[in-house]
N, C-alpha and C positions, 0 to 999 in steps of 0.2 A: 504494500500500500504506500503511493505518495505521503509526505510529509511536506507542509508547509509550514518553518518557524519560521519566527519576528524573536528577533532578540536585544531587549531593548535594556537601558539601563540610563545611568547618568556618566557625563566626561570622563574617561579613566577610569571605569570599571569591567573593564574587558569586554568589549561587545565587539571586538575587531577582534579580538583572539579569540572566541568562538565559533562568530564566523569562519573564520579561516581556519580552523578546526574542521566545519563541517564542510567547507568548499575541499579540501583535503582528503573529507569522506565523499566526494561527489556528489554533494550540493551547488546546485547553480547560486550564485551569490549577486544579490542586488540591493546596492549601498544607497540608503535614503538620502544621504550628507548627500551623494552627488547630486544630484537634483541642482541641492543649492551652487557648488561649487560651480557647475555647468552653467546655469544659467547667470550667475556672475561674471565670469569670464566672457559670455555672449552681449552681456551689459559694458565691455570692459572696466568692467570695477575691480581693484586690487583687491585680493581676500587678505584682510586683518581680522583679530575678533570684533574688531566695534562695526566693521562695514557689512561682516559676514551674518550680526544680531539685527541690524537693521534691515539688511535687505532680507534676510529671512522670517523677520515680522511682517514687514511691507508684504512679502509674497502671500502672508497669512493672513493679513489686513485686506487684502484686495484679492485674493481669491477661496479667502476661507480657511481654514483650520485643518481639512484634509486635504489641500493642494497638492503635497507630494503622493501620495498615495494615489491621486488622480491621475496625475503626470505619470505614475510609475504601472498604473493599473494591465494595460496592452502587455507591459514587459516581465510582469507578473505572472501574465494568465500565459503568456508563451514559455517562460521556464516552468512553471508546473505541469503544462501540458508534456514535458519532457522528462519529468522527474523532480525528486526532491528540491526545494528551494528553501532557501533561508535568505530574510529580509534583515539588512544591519542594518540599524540606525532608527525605527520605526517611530515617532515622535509623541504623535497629538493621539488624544481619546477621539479623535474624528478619522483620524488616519485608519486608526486602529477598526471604529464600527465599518468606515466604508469594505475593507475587503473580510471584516466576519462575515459583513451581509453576504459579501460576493465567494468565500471561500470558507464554509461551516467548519472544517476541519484546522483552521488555523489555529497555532499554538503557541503562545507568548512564553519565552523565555527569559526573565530579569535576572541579569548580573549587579549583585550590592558588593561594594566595598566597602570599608569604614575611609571616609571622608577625608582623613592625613594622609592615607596610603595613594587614593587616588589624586590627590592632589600633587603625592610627589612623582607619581608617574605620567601625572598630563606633563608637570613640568621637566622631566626627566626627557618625554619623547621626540625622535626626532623627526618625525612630522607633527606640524601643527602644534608647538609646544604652548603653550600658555604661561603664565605667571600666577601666582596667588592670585592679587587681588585682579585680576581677568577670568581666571577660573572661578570665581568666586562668583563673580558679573556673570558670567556664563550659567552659573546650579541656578540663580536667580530668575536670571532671562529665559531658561528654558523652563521653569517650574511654575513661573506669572503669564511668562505670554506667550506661549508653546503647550500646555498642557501637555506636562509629558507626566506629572505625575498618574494620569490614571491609567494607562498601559503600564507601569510598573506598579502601582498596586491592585491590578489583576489579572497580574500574569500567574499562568499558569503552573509557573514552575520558578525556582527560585537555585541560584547559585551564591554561596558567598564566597568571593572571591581575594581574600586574603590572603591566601597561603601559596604554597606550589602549584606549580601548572599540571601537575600528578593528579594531587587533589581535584583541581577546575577538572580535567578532562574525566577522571574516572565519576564525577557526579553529571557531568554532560550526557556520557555514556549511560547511566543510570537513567536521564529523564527519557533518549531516543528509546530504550527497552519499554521505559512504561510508557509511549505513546505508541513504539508498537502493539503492546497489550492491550489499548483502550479497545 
């Protein structure tokens, strides 16, 4: 049986290492964040965090709260027609109902970290690195005018992601076995 996750979390709580975890296991992988970076760069806007919160409101402000999800719906429904997909980056609780409606089998995976860890890993990485008080701007801006918290409190399955990549993977593993069992 196909699998369609979202795996969603906050800055720096591993939702690119999961990803890439399951594109690994041959999951088609479809990155919400692009959306915005795409269409910035078609804007010619330099991607900073202040230009990248802006135009990613505006985009939310003028075409709704499940914008990307819309923009991404077409390329959705052709990787699962192919097999397994997993969605990085999934944002809004609008994002989220548009393809429940559309795909009853999807599956929210939230990655939690405790908040110093991932803080020191946005600022550690090297793409897209942030600072404190940007990453800070950042849990803010996506948590007021993004609604991302309600795709992470009900998702469907839960990782804490503090410890080894041993750990993350073998509970990973653990949720694909109980969504095959559902």
């Amino acid at each position: 049986m196909k699998k369609l996750i979202a795996v969603v979390g906050m800055s720096g709580s591993g939702k690119s290492v999961a990803t890439t975890y399951l594109e690994d296991q041959g999951y088609k992988k479809i990155y919400f964040g692009g959306v915005i970076y795409d269409k910035m760069k078609e804007a010619g806007i330099k991607i900073t965090p202040d230009s990248q919160k802006e135009f990613r409101e505006n985009l939310r402000k003028e075409h709704g709260m499940g914008v990307v999800a819309k923009i991404l719906l077409p390329k959705i429904e052709e990787a699962y027609k192919l097999g397994d997909t997993v969605l990085d980056g999934l944002y809004s609780w609008d994002e989220y109902l548009i393809l429940k409606d559309k795909f009853k089998d999807l599956k929210l995976i939230c990655i939690c970290t405790d908040k110093k860890i991932r803080y020191n890993r946005v600022s550690n990485r090297p793409d897209r690195p942030f600072n404190n008080e940007d990453i800070i701007k950042r849990d803010i801006s996506e948590i007021e005018n993004s609604a991302k918290g309600g795709p992470i409190a009900f998702a469907d399955y839960y990782i804490l992601n503090n410890g080894d990549l041993c750990d993350f993977y073998k509970r990973l593993e653990e949720i694909l076995e109980s969504i095959d069992n559902e």
